[in-house]
C-alpha positions in Angstrom: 163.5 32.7 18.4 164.5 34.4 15.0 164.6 32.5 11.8 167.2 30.1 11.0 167.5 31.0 7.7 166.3 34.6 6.1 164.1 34.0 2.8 165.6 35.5 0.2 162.8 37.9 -1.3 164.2 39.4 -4.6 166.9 36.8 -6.2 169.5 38.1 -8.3 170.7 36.0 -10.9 168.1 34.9 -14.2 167.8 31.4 -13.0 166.6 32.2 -9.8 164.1 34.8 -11.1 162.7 32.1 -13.1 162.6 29.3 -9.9 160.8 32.3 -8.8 158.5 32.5 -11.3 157.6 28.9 -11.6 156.9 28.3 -7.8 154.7 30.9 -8.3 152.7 30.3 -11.4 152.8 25.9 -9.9 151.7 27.1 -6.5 150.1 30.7 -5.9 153.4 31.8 -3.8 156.9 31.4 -4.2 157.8 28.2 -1.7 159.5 28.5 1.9 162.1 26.3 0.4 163.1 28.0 -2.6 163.5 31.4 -0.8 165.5 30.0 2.7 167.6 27.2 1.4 167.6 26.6 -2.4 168.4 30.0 -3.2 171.5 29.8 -1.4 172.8 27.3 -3.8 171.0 27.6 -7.2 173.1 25.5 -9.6 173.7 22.7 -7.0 170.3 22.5 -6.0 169.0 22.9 -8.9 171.2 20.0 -11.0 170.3 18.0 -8.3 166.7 18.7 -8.4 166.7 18.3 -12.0 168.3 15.0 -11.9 165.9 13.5 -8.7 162.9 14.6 -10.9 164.2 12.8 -14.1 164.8 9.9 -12.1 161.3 9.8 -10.5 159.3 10.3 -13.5 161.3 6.8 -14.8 160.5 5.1 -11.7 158.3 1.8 -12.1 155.9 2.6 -9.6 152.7 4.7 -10.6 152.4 8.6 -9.7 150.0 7.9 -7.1 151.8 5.4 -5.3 154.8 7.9 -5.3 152.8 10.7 -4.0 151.4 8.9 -1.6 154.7 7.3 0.3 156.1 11.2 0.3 152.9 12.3 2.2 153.6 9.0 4.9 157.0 9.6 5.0 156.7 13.3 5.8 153.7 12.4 8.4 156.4 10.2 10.1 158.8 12.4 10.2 156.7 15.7 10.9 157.2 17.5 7.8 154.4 20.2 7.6 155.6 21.7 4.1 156.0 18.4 2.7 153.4 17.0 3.5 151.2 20.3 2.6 153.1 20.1 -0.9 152.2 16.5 -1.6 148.8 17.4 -0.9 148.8 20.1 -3.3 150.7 17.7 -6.0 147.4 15.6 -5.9 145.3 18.0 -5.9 146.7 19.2 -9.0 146.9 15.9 -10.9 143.8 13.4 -9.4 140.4 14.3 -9.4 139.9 12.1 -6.2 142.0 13.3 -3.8 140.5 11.6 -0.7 142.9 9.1 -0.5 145.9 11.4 0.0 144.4 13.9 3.1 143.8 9.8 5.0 147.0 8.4 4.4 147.7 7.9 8.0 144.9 6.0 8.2 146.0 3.8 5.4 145.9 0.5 7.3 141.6 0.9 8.2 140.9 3.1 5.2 139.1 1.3 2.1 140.3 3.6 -0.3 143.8 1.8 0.0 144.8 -1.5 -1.8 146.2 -4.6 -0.5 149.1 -3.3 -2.3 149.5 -0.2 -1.4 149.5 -1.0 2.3 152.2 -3.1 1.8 154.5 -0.6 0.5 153.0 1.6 3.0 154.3 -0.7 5.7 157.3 -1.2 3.8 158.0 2.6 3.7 157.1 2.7 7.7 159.8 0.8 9.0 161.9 2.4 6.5 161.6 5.9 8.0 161.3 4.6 11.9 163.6 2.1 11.9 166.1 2.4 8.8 165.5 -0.9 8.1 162.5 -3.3 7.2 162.4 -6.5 8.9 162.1 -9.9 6.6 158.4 -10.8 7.0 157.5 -6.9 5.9 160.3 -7.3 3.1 159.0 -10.6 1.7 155.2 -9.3 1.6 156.6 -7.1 -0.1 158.1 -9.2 -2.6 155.3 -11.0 -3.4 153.7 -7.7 -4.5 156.1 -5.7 -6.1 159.2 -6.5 -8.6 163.0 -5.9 -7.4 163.0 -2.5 -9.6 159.5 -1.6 -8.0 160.8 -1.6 -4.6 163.4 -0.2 -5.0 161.6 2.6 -6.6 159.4 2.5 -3.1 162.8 2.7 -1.1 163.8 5.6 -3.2 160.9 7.1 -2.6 160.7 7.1 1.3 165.0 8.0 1.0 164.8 10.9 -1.0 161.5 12.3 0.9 164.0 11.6 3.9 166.5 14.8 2.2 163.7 16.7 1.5 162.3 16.3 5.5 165.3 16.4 7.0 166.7 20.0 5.2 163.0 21.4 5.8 163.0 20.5 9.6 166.7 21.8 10.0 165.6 25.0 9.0 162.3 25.6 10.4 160.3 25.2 7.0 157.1 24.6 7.9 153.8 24.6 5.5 153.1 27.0 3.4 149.6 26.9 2.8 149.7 25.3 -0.8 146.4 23.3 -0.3 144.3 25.6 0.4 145.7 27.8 -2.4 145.3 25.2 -4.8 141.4 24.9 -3.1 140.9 28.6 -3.8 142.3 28.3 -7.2 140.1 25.5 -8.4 137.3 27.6 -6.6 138.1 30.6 -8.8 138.0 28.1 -12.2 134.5 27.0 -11.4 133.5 29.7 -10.7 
């Protein structure tokens, strides 16, 4: 079967060269995403990215948390690039990283909170069933404030776009963990 989309090697316009260019320098390759589908429409996807990014970093929820509900979500839904990149994102920004290669194991594993499960569970029926049932909404309640969950719901809906687009056009992982691995090989080195 051919390719759904053709990567786009050499991009043409100065804002695309620079996309380019940051990918690289972030992640040791220019991402399947950028090159297939991004791309194709650089100001809209770029405004938009812009503007989800903004909004993240003002989310109430810490980083960890938010990395860690994209890597379930895109385990649910079979995202191999997302979940490959959300694995590279903590590699690049927590020394212990354990936590984000078990996250399916999140209900047995010790290295997840009380808390964190609950928004796990919260994100779970979220992305299987499109809705969260009252006893798995109220638990989460009693742990997180009204802004705070919605920041989880954000989370698990906007990881749904990013999935859903990647799966559509065949994206699959790009290898980022183990070039982050053999980039913080090469610094100790």
């Amino acid at each position: 079967m051919s390719e759904r989309l053709t990567p786009i090697e050499k991009p043409g316009g100065l804002m695309l060269r620079i996309a380019f260019w940051y990918s690289k320098r972030t992640f040791g390759k220019v991402i399947t995403p950028l090159k297939k589908i991004y791309s194709r429409m650089p100001i809209a996807f770029g405004t938009w990215s812009g503007k989800i990014s903004s909004l993240e970093n003002k989310l109430p929820i810490p980083l960890e948390l938010r990395i860690v509900l994209r890597i379930h979500v895109a385990q649910l839904n079979g995202c191999h690039f997302c979940i490959d990149i959300g694995q590279a994102h903590a590699m690049q920004r927590f020394k212990d990283q354990e936590k984000f290669f078990t996250v399916n194991d999140f209900e047995g594993s010790p290295l997840f909170s009380d808390k964190e499960r609950v928004a796990l569970r919260f994100a779970t029926e979220m992305t299987l069933h499109k809705r969260v049932d009252d006893d798995t909404y109220n638990n989460c309640r009693s742990h997180y404030s009204d802004e705070q969950m919605l920041a989880i719901a954000w989370m698990v809906t906007s990881e749904h776009v990013y999935n859903l687009m990647n799966l559509t056009f065949e994206v699959e992982s790009d290898g980022l963990c183990q070039l982050q691995s053999n980039k913080s090989l090469a610094i100790n080195n």
